[in-house]
BAGU-628138 format. One record per residue (C-alpha): residue in one letter; chain; x, y, z. Coordinates in steps of 0.02 Angstrom, whole numbers. Each point is the difference from the previous one (the first is absolute). Layout:
% residues N
[A,A,[X,Y,Z]]
...
//
This chain:
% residues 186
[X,A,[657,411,13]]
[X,A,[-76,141,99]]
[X,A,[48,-38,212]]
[X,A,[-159,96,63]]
[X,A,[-145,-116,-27]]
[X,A,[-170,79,-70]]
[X,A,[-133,-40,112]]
[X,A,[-140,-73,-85]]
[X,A,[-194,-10,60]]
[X,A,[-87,-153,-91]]
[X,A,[-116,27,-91]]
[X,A,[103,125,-88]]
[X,A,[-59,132,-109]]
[X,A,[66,-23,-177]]
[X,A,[95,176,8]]
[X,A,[85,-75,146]]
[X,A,[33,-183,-92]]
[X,A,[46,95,-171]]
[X,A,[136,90,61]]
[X,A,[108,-126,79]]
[X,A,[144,-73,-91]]
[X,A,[113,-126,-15]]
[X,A,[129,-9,164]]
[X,A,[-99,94,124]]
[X,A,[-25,-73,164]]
[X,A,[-167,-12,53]]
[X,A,[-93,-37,176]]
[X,A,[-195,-41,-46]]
[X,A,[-138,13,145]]
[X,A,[-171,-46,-25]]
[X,A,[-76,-140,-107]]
[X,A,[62,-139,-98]]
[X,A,[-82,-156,-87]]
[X,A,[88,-153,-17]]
[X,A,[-1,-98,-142]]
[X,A,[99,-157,-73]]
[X,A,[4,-103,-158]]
[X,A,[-161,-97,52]]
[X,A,[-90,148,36]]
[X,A,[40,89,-137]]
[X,A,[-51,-143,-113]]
[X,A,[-173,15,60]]
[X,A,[-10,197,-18]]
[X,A,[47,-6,-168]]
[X,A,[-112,-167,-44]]
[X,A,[-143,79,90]]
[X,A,[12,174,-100]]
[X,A,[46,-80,-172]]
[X,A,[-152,-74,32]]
[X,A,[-114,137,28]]
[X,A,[-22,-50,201]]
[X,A,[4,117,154]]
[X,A,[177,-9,71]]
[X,A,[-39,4,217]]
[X,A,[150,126,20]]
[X,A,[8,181,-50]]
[X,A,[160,47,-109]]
[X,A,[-8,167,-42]]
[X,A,[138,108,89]]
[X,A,[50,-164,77]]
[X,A,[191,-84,43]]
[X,A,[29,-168,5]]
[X,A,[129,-83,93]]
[X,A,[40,-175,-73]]
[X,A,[6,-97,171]]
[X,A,[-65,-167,75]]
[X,A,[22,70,188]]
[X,A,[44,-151,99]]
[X,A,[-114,-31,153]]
[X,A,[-6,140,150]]
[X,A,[113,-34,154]]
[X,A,[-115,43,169]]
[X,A,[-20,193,-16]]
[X,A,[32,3,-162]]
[X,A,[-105,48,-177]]
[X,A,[126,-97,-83]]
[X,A,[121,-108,8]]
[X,A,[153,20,-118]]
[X,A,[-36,107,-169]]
[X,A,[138,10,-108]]
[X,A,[-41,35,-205]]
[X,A,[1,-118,-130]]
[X,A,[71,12,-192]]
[X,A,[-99,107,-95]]
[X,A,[15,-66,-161]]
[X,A,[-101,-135,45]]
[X,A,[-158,108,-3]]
[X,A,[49,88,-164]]
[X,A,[-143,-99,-116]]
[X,A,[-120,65,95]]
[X,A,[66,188,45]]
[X,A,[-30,93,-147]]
[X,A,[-206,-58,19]]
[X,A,[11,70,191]]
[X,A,[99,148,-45]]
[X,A,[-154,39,-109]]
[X,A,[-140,-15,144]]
[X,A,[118,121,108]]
[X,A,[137,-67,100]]
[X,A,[118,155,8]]
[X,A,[143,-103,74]]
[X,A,[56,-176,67]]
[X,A,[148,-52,91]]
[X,A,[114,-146,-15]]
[X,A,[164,-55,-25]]
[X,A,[107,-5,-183]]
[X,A,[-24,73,-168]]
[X,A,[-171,11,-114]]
[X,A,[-48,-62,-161]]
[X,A,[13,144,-150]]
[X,A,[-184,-43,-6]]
[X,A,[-16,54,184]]
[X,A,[95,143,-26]]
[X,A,[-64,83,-152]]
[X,A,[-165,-53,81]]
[X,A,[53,109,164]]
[X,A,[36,139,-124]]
[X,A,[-162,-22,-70]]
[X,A,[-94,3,159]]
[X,A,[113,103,112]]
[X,A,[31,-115,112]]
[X,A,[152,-39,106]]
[X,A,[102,-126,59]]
[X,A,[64,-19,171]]
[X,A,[147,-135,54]]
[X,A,[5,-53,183]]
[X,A,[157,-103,64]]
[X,A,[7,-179,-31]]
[X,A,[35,-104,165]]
[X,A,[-75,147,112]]
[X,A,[-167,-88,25]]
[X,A,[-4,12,180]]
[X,A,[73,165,20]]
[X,A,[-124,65,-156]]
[X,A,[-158,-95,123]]
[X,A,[41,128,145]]
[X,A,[-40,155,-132]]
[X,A,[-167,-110,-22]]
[X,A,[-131,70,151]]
[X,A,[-153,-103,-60]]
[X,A,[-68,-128,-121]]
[X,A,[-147,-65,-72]]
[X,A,[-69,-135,-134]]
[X,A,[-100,71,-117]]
[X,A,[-10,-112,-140]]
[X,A,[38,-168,-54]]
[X,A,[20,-69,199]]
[X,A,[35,-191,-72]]
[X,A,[162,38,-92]]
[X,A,[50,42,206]]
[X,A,[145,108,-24]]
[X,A,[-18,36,-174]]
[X,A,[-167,70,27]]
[X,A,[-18,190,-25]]
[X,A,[28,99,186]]
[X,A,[-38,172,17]]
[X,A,[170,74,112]]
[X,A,[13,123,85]]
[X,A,[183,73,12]]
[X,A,[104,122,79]]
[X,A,[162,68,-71]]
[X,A,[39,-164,-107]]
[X,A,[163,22,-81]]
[X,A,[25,-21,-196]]
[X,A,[82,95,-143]]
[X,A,[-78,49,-168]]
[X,A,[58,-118,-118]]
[X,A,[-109,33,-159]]
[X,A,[-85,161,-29]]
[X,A,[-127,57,-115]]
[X,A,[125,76,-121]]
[X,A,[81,-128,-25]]
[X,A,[148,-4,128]]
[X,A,[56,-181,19]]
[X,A,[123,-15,168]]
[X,A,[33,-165,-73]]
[X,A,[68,53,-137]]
[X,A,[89,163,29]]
[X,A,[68,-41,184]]
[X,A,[101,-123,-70]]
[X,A,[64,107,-126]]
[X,A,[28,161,149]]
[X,A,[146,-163,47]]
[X,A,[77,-73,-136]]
[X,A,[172,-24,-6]]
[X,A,[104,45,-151]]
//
């Protein structure tokens, strides 16, 4: 892994998103939507259905977070990612209307990832049990969609220097698989 973080403005441009790679450390600023398994069960029902989705995908990240209530002073509360995987049947369909990355915690589907490949999309993996230190990167929040799933519904974030590290990239690069590997004993 690379120890001098790329600095990232969201929402990237795709020469910036296409040439990151698996194991570099990465600081994003700007814009993120959030986005959980309810959510992205509606998304997809709504656009395999031919319907208007109220959210705008194309260059976008998602973070998969339920941000727990603000404390006073606050946007947030804690917002630590949840397991990925759990979004994978829907993925490849929002890959497709132009999410360019998404960040959560543990390893994709091959569906997901040939799907990233596909799409050039990346994938971004926060720390697990760093919710409240992730919510200080998080400078404002807002509900855009979907308010009565409370905090499943879709926020639009605005972030500054959140930490994560590239964990799938579009060609292919798996951290799940080969940092394992970089270890094993024998």
């Amino acid at each position: 892994m690379s120890g001098y973080p790329v600095h990232l403005h969201l929402p990237a441009d795709n020469h910036d998103m296409m040439g990151l790679r698996i194991g570099q450390v990465v600081r994003l600023s700007g814009t993120l939507l959030t986005a959980r398994d309810a959510a992205h069960q509606r998304l997809v029902s709504s656009l395999e259905a031919g319907e208007a989705i109220p959210v705008c995908l194309d260059q976008a990240v998602l973070y998969y977070v339920g941000p727990a209530p603000a404390r006073p002073g606050r946007p947030v509360g804690s917002a630590g990612p949840t397991t990925a995987r759990r979004m994978d049947p829907y993925t490849p369909c929002l890959l497709a209307q132009g999410v360019k990355g998404m960040i959560g915690k543990g390893p994709r589907s091959e569906q997901v990832q040939r799907a990233m490949r596909d799409h050039g999309a990346v994938y971004f993996a926060a720390p697990g049990g760093a919710g409240a230190l992730l919510a200080q990167c998080i400078v404002q929040a807002e509900v855009l969609a979907y308010p009565e799933l409370g905090p499943e519904a879709i926020h639009r974030l605005e972030v500054r220097e959140f930490p994560a590290v590239v964990a799938g990239d579009r060609f292919g690069g798996n951290l799940y698989d080969s940092g394992p590997k970089t270890y094993a004993l024998g």
